[in-house]
C-alpha positions as CSV (number, residue, x, y, z in Angstrom):
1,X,0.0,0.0,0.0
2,X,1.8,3.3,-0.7
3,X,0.9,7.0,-0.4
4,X,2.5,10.3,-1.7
5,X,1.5,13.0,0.2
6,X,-2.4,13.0,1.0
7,X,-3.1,11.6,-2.4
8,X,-5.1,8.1,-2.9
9,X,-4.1,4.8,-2.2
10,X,-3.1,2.7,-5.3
11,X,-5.6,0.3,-6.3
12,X,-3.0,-2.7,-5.5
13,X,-3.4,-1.9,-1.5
14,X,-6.5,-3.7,-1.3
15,X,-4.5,-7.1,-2.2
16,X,-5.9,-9.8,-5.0
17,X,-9.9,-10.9,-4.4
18,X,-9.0,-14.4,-4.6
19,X,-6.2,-14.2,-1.8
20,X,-6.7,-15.9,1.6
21,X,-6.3,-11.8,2.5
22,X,-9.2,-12.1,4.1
23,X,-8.2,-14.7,6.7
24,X,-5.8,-12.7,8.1
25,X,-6.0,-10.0,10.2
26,X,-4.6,-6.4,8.5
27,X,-2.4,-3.9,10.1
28,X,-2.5,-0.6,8.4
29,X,0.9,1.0,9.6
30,X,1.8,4.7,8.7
31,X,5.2,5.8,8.2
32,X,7.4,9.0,6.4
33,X,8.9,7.6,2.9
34,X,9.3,8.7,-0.6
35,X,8.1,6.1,-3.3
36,X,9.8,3.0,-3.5
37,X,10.6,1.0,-6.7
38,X,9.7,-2.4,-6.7
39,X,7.3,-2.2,-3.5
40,X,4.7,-4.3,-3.9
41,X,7.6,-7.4,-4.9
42,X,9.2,-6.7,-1.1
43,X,6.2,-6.6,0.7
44,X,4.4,-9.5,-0.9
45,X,7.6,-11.5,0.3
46,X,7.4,-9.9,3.4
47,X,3.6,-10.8,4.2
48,X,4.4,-14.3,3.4
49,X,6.3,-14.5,6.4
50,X,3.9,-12.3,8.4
51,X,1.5,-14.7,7.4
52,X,2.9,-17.9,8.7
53,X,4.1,-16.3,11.9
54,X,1.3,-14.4,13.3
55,X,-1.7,-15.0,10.7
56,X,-1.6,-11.2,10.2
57,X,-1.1,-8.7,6.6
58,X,1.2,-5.6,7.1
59,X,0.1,-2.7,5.0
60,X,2.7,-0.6,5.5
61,X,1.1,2.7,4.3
62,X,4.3,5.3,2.8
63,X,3.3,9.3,3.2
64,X,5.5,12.2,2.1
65,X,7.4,13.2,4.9
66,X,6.5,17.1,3.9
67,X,2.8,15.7,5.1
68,X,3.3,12.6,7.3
69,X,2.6,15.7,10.3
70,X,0.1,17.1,9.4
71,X,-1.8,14.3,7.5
72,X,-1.5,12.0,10.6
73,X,-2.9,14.4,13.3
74,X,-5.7,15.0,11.1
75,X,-6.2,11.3,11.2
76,X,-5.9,11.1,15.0
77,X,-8.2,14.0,15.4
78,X,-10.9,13.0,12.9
79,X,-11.5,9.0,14.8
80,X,-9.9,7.3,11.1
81,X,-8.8,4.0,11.7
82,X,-5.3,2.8,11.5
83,X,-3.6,0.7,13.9
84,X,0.4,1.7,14.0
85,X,1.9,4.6,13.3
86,X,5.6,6.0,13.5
87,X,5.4,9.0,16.1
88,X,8.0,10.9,17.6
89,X,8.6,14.3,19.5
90,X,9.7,16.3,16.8
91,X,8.6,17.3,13.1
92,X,4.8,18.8,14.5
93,X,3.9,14.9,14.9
94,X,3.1,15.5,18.8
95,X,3.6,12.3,20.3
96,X,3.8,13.6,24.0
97,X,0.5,15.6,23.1
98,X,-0.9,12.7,21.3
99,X,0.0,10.2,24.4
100,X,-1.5,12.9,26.9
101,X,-4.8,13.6,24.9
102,X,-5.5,9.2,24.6
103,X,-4.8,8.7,21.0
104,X,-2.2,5.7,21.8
105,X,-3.1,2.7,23.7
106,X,-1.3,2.1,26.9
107,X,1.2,-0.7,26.4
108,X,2.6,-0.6,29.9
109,X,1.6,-4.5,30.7
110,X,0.7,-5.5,27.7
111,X,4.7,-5.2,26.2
112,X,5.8,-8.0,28.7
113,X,3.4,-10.1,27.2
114,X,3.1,-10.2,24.1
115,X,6.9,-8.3,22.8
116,X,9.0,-9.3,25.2
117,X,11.9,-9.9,23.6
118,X,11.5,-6.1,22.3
119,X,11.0,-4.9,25.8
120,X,13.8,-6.9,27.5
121,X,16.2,-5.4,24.5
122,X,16.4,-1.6,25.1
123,X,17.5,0.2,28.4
124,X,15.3,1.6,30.8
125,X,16.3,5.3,30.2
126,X,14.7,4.8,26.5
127,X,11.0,3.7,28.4
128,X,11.4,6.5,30.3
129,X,11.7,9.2,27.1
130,X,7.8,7.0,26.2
131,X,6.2,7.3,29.4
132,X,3.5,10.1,30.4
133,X,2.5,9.6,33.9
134,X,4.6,6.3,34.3
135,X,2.9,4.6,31.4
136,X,4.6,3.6,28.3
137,X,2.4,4.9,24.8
138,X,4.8,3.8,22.2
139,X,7.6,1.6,21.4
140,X,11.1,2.8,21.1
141,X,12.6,2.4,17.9
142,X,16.2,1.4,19.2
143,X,19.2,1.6,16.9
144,X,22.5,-0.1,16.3
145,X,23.8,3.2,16.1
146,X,22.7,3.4,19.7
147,X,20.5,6.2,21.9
148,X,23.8,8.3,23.4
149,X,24.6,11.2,21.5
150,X,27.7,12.5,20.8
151,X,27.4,15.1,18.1
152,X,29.5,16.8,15.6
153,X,30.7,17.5,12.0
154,X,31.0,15.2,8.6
155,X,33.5,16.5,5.8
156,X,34.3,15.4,2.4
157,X,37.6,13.6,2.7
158,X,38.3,14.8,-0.8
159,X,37.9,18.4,0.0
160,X,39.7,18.4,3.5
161,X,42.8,17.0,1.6
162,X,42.6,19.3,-1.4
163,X,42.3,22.7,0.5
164,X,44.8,21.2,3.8
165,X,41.7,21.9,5.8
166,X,42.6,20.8,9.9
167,X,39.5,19.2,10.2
168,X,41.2,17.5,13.5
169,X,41.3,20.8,15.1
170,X,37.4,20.6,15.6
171,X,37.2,18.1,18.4
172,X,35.9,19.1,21.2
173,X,34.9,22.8,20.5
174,X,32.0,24.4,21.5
175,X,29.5,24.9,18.5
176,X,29.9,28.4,18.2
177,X,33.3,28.3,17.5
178,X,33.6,24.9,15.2
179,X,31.7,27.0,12.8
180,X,33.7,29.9,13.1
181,X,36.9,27.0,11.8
182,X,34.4,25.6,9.5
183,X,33.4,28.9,7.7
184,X,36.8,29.4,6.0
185,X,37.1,25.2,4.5
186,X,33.3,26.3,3.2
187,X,34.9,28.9,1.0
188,X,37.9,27.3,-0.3
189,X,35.8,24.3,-1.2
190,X,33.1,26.4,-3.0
191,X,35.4,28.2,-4.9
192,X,36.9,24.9,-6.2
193,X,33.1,22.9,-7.0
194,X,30.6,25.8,-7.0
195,X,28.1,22.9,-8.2
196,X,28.6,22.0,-4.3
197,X,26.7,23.2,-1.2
198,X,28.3,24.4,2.0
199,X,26.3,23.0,4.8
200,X,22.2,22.1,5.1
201,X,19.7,24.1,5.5
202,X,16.2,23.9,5.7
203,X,12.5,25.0,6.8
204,X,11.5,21.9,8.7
205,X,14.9,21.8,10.2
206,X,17.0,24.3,12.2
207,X,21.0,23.4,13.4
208,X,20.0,25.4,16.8
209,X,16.0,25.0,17.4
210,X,16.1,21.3,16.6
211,X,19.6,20.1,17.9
212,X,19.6,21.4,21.9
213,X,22.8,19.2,22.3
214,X,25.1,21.5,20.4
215,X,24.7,24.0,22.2
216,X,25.0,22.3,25.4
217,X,21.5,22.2,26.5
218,X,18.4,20.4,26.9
219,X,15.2,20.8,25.9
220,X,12.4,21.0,28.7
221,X,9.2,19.8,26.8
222,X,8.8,20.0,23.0
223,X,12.0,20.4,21.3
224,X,11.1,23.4,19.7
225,X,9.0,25.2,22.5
226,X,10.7,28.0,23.7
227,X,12.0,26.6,27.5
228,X,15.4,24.7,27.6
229,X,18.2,24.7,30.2
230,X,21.7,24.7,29.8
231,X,23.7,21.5,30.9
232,X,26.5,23.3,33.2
233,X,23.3,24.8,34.8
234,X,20.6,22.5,34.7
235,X,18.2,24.1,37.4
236,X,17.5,26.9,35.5
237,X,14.6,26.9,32.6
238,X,15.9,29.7,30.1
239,X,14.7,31.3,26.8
240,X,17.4,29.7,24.3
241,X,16.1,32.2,21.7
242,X,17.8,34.7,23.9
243,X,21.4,32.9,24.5
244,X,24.4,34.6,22.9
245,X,25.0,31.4,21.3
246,X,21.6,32.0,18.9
247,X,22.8,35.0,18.3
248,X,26.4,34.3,17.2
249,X,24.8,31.1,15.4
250,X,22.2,33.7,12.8
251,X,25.3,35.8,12.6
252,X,27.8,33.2,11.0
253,X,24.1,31.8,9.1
254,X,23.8,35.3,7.7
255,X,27.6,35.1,6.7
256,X,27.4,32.1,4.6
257,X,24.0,32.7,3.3
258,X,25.4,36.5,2.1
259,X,28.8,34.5,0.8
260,X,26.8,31.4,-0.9
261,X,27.9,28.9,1.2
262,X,24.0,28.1,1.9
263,X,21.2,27.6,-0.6
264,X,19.1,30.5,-1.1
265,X,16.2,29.1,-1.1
266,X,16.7,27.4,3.0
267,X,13.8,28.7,4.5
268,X,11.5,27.2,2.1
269,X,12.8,24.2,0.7
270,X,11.3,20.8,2.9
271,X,13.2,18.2,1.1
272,X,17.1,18.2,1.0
273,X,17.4,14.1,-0.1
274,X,18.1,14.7,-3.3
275,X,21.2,17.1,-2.0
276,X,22.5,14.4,0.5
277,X,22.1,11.5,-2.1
278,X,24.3,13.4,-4.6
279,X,26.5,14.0,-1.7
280,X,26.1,18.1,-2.5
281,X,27.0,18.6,0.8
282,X,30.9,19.8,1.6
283,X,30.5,19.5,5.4
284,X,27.5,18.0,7.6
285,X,25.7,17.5,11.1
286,X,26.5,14.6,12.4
287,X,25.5,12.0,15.4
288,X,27.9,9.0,14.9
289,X,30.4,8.6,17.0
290,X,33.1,7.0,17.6
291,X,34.4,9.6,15.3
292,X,37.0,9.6,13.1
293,X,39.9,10.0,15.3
294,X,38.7,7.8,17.7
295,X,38.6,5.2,14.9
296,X,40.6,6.3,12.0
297,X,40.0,2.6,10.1
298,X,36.1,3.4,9.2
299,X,35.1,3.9,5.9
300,X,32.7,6.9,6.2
301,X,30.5,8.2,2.9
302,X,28.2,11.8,3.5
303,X,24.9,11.0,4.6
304,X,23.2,8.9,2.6
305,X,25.5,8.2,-0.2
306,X,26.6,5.1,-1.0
307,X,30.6,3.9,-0.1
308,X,31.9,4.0,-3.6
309,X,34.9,5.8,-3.0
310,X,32.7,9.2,-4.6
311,X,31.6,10.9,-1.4
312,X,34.2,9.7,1.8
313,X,33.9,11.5,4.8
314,X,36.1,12.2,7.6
315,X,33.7,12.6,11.4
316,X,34.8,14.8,14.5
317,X,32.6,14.9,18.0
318,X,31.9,18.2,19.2
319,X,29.6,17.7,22.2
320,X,29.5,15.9,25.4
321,X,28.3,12.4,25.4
322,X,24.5,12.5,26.7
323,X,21.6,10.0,26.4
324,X,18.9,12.6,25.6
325,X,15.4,12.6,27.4
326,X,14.1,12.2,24.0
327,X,16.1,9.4,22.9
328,X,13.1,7.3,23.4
329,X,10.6,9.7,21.7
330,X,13.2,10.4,18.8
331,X,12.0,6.9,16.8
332,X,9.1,5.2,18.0
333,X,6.0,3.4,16.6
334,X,2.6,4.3,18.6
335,X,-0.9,2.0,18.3
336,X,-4.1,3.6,17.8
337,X,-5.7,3.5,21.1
338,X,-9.0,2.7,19.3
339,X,-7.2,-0.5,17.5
340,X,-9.0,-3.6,17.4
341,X,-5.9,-5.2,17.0
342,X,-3.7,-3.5,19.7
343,X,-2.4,-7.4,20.6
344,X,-1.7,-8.2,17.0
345,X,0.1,-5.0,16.3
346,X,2.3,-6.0,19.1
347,X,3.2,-9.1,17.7
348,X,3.9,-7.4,14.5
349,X,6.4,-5.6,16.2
350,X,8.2,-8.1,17.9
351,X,8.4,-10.0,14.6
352,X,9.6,-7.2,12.9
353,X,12.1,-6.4,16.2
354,X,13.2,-10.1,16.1
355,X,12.8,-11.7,13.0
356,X,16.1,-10.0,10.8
357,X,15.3,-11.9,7.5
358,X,12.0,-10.0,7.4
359,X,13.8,-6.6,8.6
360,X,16.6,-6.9,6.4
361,X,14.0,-7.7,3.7
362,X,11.6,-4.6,4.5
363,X,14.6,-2.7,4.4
364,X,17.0,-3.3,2.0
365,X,15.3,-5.5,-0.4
366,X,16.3,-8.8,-2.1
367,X,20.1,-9.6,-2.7
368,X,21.5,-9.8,-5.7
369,X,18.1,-8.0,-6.9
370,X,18.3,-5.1,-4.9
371,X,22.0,-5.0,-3.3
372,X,25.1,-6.6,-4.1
373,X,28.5,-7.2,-3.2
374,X,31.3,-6.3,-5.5
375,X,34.4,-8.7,-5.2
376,X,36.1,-6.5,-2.5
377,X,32.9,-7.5,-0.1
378,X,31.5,-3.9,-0.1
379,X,27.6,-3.6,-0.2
380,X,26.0,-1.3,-3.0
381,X,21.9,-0.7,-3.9
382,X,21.5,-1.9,-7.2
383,X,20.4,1.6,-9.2
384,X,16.4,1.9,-9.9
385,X,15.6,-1.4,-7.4
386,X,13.9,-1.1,-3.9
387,X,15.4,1.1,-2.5
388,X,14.0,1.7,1.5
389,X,15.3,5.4,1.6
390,X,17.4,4.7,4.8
391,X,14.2,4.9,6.7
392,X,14.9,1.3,8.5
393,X,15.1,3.9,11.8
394,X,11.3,4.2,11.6
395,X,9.3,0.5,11.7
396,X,11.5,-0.9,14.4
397,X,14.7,-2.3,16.3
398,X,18.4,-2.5,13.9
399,X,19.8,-3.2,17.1
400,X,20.2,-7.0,18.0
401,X,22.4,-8.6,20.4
402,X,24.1,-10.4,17.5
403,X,24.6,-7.0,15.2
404,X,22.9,-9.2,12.2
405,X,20.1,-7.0,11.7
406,X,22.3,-4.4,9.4
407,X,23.4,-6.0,5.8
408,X,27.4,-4.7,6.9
409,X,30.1,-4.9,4.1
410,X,31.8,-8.2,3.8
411,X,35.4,-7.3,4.4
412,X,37.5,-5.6,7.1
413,X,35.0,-2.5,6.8
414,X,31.9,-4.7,7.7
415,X,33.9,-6.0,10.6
416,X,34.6,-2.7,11.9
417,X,31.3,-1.5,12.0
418,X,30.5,-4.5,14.1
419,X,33.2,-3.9,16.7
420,X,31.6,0.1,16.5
421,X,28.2,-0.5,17.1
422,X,29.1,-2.7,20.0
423,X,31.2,0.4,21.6
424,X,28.3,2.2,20.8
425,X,26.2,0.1,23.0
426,X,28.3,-0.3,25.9
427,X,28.6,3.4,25.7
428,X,24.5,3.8,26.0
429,X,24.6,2.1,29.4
430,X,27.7,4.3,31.0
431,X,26.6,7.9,28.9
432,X,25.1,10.9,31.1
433,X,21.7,10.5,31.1
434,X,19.9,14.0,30.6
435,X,18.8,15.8,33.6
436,X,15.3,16.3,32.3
437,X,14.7,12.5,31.2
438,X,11.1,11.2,32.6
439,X,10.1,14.5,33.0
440,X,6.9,15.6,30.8
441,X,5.7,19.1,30.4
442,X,1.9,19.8,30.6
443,X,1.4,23.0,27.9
444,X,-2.3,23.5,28.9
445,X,-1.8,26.0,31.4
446,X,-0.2,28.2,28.7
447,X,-2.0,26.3,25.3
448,X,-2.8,30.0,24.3
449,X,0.4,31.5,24.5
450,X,2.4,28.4,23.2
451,X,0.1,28.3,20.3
452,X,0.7,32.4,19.6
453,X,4.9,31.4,20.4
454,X,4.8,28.7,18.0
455,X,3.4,30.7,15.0
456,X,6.4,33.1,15.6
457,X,8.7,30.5,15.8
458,X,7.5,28.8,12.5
459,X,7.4,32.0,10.8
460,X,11.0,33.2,11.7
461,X,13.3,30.6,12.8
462,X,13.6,29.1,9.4
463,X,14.6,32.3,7.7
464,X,17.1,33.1,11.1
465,X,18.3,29.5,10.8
466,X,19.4,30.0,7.0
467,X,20.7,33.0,7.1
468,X,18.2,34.7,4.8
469,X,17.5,37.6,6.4
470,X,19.5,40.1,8.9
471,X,19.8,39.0,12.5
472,X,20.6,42.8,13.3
473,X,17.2,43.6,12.5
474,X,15.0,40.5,12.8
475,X,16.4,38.9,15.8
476,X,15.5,41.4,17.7
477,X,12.0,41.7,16.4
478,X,11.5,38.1,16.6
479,X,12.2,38.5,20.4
480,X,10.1,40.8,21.1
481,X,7.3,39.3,18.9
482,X,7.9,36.6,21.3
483,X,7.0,38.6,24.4
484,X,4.4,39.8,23.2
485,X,3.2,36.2,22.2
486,X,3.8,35.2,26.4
487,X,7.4,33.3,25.9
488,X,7.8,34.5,29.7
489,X,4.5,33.0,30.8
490,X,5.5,29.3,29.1
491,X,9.4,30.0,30.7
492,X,7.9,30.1,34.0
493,X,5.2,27.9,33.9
494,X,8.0,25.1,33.0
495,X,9.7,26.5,35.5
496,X,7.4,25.4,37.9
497,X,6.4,22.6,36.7
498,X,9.8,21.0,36.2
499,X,10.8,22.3,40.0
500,X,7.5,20.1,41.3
501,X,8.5,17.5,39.5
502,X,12.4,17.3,40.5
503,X,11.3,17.9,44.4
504,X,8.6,14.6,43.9
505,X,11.7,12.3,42.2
């Protein structure tokens, strides 16, 4: 079943008339993808084994992730019936409001029962990013890559060596000035492949509103809610619009928007796939770690670019190591409270969590029809076959205990990334656990004036954040557009709220 956008669902969803389709009990299951070649093949595969397992049919239902937000809510809001969804705490898809408002089941006891493989696999501190009131609404979506972040920059290993840029230099810095040291490699690089881009930009996407962790601080409530602390002082709630940090951060976006290191176009444009998947990009966010120079053997590509030798990258860490209190609310799948199927839909998910021949299937296809392995063992997507769109992160578990859920290159590389991912893990149970984590922020209080406050924030911050228009002049305004909106109402009503709930831990 696939679906661009809000548009209709191809006529092949409903499944052949003369299929046993009806015998088995269907699972519509909305997620954020771009149309994949070859789709129907997978899944028909894929339901096969669904089908002898747990006597169920996956419709896995792809919407444009421009939409997925908005089209979803207005499914959750309007009674429609679906039974899993991907949710999360970012991106307008609410989950935490969701949760709080009875639009996902309660899976506290029934996750024991019937996923417990699933349950028993992830760390407490994810549950806790899930739970509203101590009860868990969705099911963390844990990674091989792991939950602890450690945050920093990607660079084209082609580019570093042709302009000598110290890309080395970076570890470690605050955020603030890694860009001042990355400015100068933007230039150099530009003026060499002006077909490139400097860094990523976008309107759904800001490197300050939507990425606390660089800057050193937290988020109290919705990401993008005005209300954050700062790690080295976590007591205090703060305005993060109004750190020097934001400001220095529009300044240097202004710079390279003025000097062309940024597209023009940043505070419109949703999608930025296309850039990554041409490897556009000269340098990048990035979350992996170990880095680089903790592990100099990786083989590293840009973001979603295959490891052809065409786009290498080079990684450095930046931030502290932190599990964030939305790790667990960063990837997760939620089921419709209203479900008939809310014990099926489990099942589904532990089969998906647990079976890695229908995983790997779902998400990278068929070998040697999809994927292949040249003679050196390295793993490449066959061009124009199912293709997944490196959206595995969002219908369930890549971790495993074994690391066999990942298709890994079949040479020293693949090896590598084994021995990495299970630093990774170890890391997730020692990492800082954020300050806020378990802690849930009730907005109804102050619904008016974070409404009023997020209309601000959505009209501005992606023009701030892409350097398309002066901060001299519209940070400022912005700010005080923000007063007058009640930012200092929400500020101290999490305030108080987070204070109750740290004196009742």
């Amino acid at each position: 079943m696939l679906l661009t956008g809000c548009g209709q669902k191809d006529a092949s969803s409903k499944g052949d008339p003369a299929s046993d389709d009806d015998k088995l009990t269907q699972l519509n299951f909305y997620m954020m993808n771009s149309p994949v070649n070859d789709f129907d093949r997978v899944m028909k595969k894929a339901n096969e084994i669904i089908a002898k397992e747990i006597n169920a049919k996956l419709n896995l239902i792809l919407v444009d992730s421009s939409t997925y937000a908005e089209k979803m809510n207005l499914m959750i809001n309007s009674g429609d019936d679906w039974d899993l969804a991907f949710t999360a705490s970012w991106g307008g898809i609410n989950f935490f409001e969701n949760a709080t408002k009875g639009a996902y089941a309660d899976l506290t006891d029934l996750l024991p029962k019937y996923a417990p493989e699933t349950y028993s696999r992830i760390p407490e501190s994810q549950w806790e990013g899930v739970k509203v009131k101590d009860r868990i609404y969705a099911i963390v979506n844990y990674q091989q890559w792991g939950s602890a972040k450690r945050n920093g920059f990607s660079f084209r290993k082609d580019l570093v060596e042709e302009t000598g840029f110290d890309w080395k230099a970076i570890k470690d810095k605050p955020t603030v000035e890694a860009l001042e040291m990355i400015g100068p490699f933007l230039g150099k690089a530009l003026e060499k492949h002006p077909e490139m881009i400097g860094f990523e930009t976008s309107s759904v996407h800001s490197f300050f509103a939507n990425e606390p962790l660089y800057w050193n601080m937290e988020a109290v409530g919705d990401v993008t809610t005005p209300g954050w602390i700062n790690l080295d002082d976590p007591e205090k709630v703060i305005n993060q619009f109004e750190t020097e940090d934001f400001k220095k951060f529009t300044e240097i976006m202004r710079d390279w928007y003025v000097k062309g290191y940024v597209r023009k176009d940043g505070a419109t444009v949703k999608d930025t796939s296309p850039d990554r998947k041409a490897g556009k990009f000269v340098a990048e966010k990035t979350y992996g770690f170990p880095d680089s120079i903790d592990v100099p053997e990786q083989n590293l590509t840009m973001s979603m670019t295959q490891k052809d030798g065409k786009t290498p990258a080079v990684s450095v860490s930046t931030t502290r190591t932190m599990v964030p209190a939305g790790a667990g609310s960063n990837a997760a799948i939620a089921i419709n409270s209203e479900s008939k199927n809310i014990e099926k839909s489990l099942e589904l998910i532990e089969l998906l969590n647990t079976n890695d021949d229908l995983y790997k299937l779902i998400t990278f296809g068929e070998e040697s029809v999809d994927y292949t392995f040249d003679e050196n063992g390295t793993l490449s997507q066959i061009e124009g076959k199912y293709n997944f769109n490196w959206n595995e992160w969002q219908i369930g578990q890549s971790y495993s205990p074994t690391f066999n859920r990942a298709i890994y290159d079949k040479n020293q590389n693949g090896e590598i990334q084994k021995e990495v991912q299970k630093f990774v893990y170890e890391t997730d149970k020692t990492a800082e656990i954020s300050p806020v984590t378990g802690f849930v922020f009730d907005p109804s209080p102050v619904k008016t004036q974070v409404a009023n406050c997020s209309a601000v924030t959505t009209e501005i911050i992606p023009a701030l954040s892409s350097g398309s228009i002066d901060p001299a002049k519209a940070l400022p305004e912005f700010l005080k557009r923000l007063k007058a909106a009640g930012v200092d109402d929400i500020i101290t009503e999490k305030q108080a709220q987070y204070d109750a709930w740290k004196a009742n831990k």
